[in-house]
VOKEPA-310744 format. One line per field, with one value per residue (C-alpha): residue number from 1; residue in one letter; x, y, z negated. Coordinates in steps of 0.05 Angstrom, whole numbers, always signed. Last residue first. Layout:
# residues N
seq (NUM | ...)
type (A | ...)
c1 (X | ...)
c2 (Y | ...)
c3 (Z | ...)
//
This chain:
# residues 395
seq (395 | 394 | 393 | 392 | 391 | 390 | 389 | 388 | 387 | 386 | 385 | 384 | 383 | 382 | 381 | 380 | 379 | 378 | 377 | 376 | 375 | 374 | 373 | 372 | 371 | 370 | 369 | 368 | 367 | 366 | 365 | 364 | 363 | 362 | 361 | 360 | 359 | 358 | 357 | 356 | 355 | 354 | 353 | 352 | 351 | 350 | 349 | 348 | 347 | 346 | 345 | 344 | 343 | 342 | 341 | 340 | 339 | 338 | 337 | 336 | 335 | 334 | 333 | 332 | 331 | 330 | 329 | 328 | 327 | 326 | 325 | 324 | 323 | 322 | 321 | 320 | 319 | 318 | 317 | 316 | 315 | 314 | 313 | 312 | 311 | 310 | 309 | 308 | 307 | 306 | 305 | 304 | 303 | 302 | 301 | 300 | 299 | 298 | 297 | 296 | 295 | 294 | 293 | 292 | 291 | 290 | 289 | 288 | 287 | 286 | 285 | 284 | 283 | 282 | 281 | 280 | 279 | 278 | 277 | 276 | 275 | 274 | 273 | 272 | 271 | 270 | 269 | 268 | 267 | 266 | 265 | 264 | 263 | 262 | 261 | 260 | 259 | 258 | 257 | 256 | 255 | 254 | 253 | 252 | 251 | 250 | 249 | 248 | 247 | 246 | 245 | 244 | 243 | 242 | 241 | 240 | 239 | 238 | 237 | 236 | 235 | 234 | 233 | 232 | 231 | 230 | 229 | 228 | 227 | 226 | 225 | 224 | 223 | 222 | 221 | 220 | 219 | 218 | 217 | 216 | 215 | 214 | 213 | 212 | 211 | 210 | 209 | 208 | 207 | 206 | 205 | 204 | 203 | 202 | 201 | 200 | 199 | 198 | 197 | 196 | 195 | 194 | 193 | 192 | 191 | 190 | 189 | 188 | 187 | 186 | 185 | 184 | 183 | 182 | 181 | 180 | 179 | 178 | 177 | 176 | 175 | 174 | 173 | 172 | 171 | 170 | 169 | 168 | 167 | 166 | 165 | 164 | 163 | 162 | 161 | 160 | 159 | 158 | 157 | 156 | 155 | 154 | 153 | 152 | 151 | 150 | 149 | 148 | 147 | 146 | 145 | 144 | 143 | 142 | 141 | 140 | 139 | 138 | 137 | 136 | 135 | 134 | 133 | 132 | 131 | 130 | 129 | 128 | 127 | 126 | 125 | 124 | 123 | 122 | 121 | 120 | 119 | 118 | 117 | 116 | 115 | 114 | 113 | 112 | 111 | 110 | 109 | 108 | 107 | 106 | 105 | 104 | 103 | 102 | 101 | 100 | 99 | 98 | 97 | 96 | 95 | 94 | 93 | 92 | 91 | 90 | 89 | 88 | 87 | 86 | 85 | 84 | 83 | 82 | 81 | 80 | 79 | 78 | 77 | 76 | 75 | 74 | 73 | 72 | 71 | 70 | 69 | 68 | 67 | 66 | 65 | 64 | 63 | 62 | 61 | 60 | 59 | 58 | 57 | 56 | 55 | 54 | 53 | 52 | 51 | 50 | 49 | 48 | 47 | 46 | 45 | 44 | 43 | 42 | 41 | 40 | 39 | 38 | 37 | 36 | 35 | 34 | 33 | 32 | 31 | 30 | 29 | 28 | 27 | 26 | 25 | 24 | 23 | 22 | 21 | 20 | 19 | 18 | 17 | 16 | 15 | 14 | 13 | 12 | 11 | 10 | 9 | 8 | 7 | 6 | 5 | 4 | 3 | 2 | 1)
type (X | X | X | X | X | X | X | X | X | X | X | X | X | X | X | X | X | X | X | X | X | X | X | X | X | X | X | X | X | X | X | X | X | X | X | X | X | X | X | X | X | X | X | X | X | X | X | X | X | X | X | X | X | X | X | X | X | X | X | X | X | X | X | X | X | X | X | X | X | X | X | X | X | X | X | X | X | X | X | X | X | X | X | X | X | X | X | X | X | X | X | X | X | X | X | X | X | X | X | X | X | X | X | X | X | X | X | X | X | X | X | X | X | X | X | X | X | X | X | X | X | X | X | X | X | X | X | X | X | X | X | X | X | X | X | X | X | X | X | X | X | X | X | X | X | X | X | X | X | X | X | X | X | X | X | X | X | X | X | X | X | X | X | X | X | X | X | X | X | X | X | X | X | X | X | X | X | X | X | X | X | X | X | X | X | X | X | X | X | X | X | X | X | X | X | X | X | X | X | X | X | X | X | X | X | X | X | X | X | X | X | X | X | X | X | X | X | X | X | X | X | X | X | X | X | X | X | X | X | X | X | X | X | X | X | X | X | X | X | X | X | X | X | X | X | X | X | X | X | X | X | X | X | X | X | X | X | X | X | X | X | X | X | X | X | X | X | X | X | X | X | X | X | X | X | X | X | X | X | X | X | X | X | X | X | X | X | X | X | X | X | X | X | X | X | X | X | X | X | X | X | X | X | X | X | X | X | X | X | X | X | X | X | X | X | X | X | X | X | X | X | X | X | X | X | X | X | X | X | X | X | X | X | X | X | X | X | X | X | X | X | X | X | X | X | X | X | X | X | X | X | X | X | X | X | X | X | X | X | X | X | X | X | X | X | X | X | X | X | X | X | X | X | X | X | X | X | X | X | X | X | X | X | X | X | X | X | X | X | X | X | X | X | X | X)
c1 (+450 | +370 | +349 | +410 | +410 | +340 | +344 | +422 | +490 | +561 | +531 | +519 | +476 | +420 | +351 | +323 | +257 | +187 | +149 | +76 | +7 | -44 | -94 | -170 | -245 | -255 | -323 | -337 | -405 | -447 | -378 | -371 | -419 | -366 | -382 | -309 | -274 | -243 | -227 | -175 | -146 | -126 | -108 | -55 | -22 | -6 | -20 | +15 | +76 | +129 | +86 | +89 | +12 | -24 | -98 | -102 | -173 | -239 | -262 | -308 | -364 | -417 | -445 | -463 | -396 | -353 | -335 | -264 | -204 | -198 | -144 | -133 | -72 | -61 | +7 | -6 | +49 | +12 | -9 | -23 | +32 | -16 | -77 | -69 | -47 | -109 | -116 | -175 | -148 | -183 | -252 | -252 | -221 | -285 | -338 | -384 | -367 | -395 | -350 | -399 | -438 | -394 | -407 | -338 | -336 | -284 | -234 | -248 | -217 | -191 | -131 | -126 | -76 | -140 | -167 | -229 | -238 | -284 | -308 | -242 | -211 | -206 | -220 | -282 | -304 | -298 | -287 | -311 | -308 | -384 | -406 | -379 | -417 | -474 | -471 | -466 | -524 | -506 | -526 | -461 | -444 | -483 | -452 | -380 | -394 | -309 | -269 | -222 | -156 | -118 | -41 | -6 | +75 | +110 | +183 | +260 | +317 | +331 | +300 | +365 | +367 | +297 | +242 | +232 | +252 | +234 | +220 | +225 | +157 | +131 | +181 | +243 | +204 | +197 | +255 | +285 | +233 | +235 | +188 | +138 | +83 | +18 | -37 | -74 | -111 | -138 | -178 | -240 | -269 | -291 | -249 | -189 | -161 | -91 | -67 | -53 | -74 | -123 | -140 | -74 | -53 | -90 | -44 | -48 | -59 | -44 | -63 | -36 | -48 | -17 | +45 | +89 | +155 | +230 | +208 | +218 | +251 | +287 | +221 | +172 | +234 | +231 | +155 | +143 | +196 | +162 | +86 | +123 | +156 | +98 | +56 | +92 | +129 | +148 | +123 | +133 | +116 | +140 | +103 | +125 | +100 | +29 | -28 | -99 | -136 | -144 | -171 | -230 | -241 | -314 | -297 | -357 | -323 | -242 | -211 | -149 | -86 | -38 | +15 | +74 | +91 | +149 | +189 | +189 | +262 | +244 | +209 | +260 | +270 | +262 | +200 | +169 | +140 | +169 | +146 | +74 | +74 | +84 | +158 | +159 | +200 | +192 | +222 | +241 | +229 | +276 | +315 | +314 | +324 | +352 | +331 | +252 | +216 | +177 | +227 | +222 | +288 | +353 | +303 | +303 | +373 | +393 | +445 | +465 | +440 | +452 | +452 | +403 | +424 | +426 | +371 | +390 | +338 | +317 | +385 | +386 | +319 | +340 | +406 | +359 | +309 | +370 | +394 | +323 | +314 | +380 | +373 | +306 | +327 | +391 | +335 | +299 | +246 | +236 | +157 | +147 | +74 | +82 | +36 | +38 | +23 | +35 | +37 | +32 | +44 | +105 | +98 | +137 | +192 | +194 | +187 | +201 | +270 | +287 | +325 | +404 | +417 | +435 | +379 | +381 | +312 | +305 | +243 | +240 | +177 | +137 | +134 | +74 | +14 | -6 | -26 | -60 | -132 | -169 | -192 | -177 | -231 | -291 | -322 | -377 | -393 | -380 | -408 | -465 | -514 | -480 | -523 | -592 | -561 | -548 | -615 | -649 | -611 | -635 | -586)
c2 (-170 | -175 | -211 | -190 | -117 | -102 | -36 | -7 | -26 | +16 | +72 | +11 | -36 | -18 | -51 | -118 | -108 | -108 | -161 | -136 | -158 | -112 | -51 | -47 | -28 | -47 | -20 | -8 | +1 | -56 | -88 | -68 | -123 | -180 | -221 | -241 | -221 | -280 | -294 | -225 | -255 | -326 | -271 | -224 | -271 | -347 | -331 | -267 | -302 | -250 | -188 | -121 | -95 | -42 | -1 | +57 | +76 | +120 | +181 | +193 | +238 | +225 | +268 | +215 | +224 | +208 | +264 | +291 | +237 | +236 | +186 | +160 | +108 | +48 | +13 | -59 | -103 | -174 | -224 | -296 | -331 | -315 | -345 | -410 | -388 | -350 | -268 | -270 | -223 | -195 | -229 | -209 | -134 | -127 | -150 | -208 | -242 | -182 | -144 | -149 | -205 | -236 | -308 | -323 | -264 | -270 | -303 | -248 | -192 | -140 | -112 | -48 | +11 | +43 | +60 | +34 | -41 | -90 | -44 | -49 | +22 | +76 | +136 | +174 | +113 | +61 | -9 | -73 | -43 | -61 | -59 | +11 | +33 | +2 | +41 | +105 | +100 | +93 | +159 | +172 | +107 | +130 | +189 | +158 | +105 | +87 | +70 | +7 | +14 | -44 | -51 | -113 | -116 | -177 | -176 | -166 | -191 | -258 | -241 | -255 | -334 | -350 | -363 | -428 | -408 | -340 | -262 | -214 | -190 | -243 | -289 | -243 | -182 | -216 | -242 | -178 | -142 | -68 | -74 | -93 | -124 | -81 | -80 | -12 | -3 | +63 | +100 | +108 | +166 | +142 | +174 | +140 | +152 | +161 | +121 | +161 | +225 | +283 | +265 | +239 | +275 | +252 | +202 | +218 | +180 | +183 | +133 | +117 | +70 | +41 | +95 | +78 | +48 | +53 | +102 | +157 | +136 | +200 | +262 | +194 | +203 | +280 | +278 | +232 | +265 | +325 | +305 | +276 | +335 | +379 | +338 | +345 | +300 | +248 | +181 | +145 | +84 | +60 | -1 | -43 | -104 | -73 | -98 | -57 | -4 | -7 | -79 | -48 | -103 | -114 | -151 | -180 | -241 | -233 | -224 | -247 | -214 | -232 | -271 | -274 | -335 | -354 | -292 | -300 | -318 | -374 | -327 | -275 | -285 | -208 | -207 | -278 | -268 | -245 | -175 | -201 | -221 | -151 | -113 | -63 | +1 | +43 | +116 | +159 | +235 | +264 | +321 | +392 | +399 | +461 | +512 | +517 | +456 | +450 | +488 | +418 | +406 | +411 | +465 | +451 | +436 | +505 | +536 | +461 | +407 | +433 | +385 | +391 | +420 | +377 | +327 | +263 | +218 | +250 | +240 | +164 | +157 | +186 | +145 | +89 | +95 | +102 | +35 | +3 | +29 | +17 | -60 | -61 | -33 | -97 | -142 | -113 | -67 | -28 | -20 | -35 | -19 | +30 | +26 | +97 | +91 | +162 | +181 | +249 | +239 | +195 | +113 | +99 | +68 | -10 | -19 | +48 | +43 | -20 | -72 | -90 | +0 | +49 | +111 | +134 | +160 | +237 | +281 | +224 | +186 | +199 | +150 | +92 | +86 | +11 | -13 | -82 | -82 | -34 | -26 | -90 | -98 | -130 | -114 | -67 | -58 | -12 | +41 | +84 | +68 | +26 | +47 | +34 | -45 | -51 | -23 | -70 | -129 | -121 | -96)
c3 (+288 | +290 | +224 | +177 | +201 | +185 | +162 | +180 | +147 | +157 | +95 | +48 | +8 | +58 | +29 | +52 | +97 | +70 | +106 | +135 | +125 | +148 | +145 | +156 | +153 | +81 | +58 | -4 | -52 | -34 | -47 | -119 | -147 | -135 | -69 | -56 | -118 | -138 | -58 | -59 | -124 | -81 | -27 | -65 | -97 | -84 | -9 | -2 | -28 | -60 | -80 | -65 | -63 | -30 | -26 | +7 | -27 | -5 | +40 | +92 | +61 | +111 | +173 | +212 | +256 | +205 | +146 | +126 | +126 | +45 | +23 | -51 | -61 | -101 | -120 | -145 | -163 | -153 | -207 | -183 | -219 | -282 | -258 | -278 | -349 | -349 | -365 | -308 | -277 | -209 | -230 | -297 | -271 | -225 | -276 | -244 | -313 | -350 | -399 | -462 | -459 | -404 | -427 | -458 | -492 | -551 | -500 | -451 | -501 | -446 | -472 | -491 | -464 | -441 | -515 | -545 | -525 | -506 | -447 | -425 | -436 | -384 | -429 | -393 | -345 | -384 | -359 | -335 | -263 | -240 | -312 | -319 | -254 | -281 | -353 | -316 | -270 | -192 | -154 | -145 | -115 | -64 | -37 | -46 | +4 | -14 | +50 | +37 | +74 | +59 | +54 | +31 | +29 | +21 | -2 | +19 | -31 | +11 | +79 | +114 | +92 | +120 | +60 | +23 | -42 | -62 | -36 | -88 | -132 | -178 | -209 | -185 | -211 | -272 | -288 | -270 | -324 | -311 | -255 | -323 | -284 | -272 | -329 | -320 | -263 | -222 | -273 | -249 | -215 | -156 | -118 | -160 | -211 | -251 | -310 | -376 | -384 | -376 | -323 | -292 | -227 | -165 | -126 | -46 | +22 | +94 | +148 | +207 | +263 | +322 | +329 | +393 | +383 | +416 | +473 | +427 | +371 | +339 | +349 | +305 | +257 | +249 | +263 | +195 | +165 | +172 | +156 | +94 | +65 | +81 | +32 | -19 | -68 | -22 | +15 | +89 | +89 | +153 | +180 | +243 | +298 | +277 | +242 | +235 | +250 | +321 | +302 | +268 | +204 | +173 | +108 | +60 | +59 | +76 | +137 | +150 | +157 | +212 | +179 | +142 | +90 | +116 | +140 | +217 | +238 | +287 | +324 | +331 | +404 | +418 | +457 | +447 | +386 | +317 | +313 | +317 | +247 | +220 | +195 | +135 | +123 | +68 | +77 | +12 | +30 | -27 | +19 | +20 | +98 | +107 | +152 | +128 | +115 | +169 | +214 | +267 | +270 | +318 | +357 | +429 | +469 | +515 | +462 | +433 | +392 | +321 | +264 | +217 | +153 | +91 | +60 | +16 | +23 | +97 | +125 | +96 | +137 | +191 | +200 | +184 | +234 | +282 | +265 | +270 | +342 | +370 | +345 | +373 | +440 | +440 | +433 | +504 | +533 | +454 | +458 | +375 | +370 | +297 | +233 | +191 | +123 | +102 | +31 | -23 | -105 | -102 | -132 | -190 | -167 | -150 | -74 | -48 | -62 | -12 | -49 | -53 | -53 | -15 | -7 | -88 | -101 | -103 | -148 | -195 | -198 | -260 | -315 | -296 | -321 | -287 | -230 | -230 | -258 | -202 | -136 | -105 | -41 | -28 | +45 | +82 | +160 | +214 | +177 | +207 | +151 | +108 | +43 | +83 | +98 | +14 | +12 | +61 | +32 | -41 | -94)
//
């Protein structure tokens, strides 16, 4: 694509960027209505991810240590209240509504709350620093990246994920109603999972199926190899993990002007079924070792670069969940749409960014534009009903 058309496409953009839209996330079974709250590890790090999302980043304002402490315990008392629903609990004659009636008079439950801590939690405030998880960071930017820093980092990230959308727009205001004056929202984002068409992996607004090769979170080996935090990191964060969120906007208008057969070079897969284009169903591996010179799945191909299938590659894979969002139309007039991408993984470094620089310059990014999101450190779960998120670091 020559420069004056890739600069045409952009139009009022801020700018365009590579991104991971496929090769990690796999079909998955379907996420049960109610995860279990309690438990070694956070829930919303290995179930199947829910159909509706908020990624909601939070300025932690808390004046003091002993604020922070007040403000994680009462996240999780909402939280826990959330997982397992019941009535709200009444706050008097002349106190406001005990809830906000979203979801009629009793709270059905299943809203499973993720929560993830930034860099910038461990500075001078709360005399964490020497507590910062070891390989957190502010994210960089990548080539082809064009980052809005009111859309990115935070000192705190709740994902907050359910079955419907109601359910998370009111546990979202439930919590946001519990810490006033403990954080202030930075950014947020919400995001959805289209039902499989007609089966198999979901897709993604542009029409793909949305990767198919994540690691078995089955496999404890595995997960332990890939997923929980390792060797090196501060004693409290043992069973926590790295979370990766970008939001990558899609220039949907364009890319549907994009021939088939390019779009399907571009991903190295079919459009209707899924499959490598060196295979014939989506379950297939792709056969690189029979096409060394990208004959058939081209070398520029976006799950080439993502996987390679190498042995040196292998400690690079990254559990991938990927989520659609759809905020309306910008102020040009254009669709304004595209992926919430994120990744658990246990050294950001190792993973996510040495795949993020194989695809630096890849074909998609005339057709993406990542505008932001963050690094963040997914806290240890609660093993119990006398523990709170984050407990370990702050106590």
């Amino acid at each position: 694509m020559s420069h004056s058309r890739r600069t045409f496409l952009l139009g009022g953009l801020a700018g365009a960027g590579a991104g991971l839209l496929t090769g990690s996330a796999g079909a998955e079974p379907a996420r049960p209505a109610s995860l279990a709250f309690h438990g070694t590890h956070q829930a919303g790090v290995l179930a199947p991810p829910a159909r509706q999302v908020a990624f909601v980043s939070f300025d932690v304002i808390a004046p003091d240590r002993a604020g922070l402490v007040a403000l994680l315990r009462t996240i999780t008392d909402r939280a826990r209240f959330l997982s397992a629903g019941g009535s709200p609990a009444p706050e008097g004659i002349a106190g406001p509504p005990a809830d906000s009636g979203v979801l009629g008079p009793r709270i059905p439950g299943g809203a499973t709350v993720t929560v993830a801590v930034g860099a910038s939690l461990f500075d001078h405030r709360y005399g964490l620093a020497d507590r910062k998880p070891a390989h957190l960071k502010p994210m960089r930017v990548f080539a082809n990246d064009s980052l809005d820093p009111a859309w990115c980092h935070g000192d705190l990230l709740l994902q907050i994920s359910a079955v419907d959308n109601d359910s998370v727009l009111h546990a979202l205001r439930d919590i946001m109603r519990a810490t006033r004056g403990g954080m202030q929202v930075r950014w947020r984002i919400d995001g959805f999972i289209s039902p499989p068409r007609p089966s198999g992996t979901p897709r993604n607004l542009m029409g793909f199926k949305d990767g198919t090769a994540n690691p078995d979170v089955t496999n404890g080996s595995e997960m332990d190899r890939l997923v929980w935090a390792g060797a090196g990191e501060p004693g409290w964060a043992a069973d926590g993990t790295y979370l990766v969120v970008r939001l990558i906007r899609m220039l949907v208008e364009f890319w549907d002007r994009v021939s088939l057969s390019e779009q399907e070079n571009m991903f190295g897969r079919r459009k209707d079924t899924g499959a490598p284009l060196s295979g014939s169903v989506e379950s297939d591996l792709p056969d690189y070792h029979a096409d060394p010179v990208g004959s058939v799945i081209p070398l520029t191909s976006h799950i080439r670069r993502a996987n390679p299938r190498t042995a040196e590659t292998d400690a690079s894979r990254i559990l991938r969940r990927g989520y659609n969002y759809d905020r309306g139309v910008d102020g040009a007039g254009n669709l304004d749409m595209g992926l919430v991408f994120t990744c658990f993984q246990q050294d950001i470094g190792r993973q996510f960014e040495a795949t993020q620089e194989r695809l630096a310059d890849e074909p998609l990014t005339d057709y993406i534009a990542p505008f932001g999101g963050g690094y963040f450190f997914v806290l240890p779960g609660v093993p119990g009903a006398d523990v709170y998120f984050g407990q370990p670091l702050v106590g």
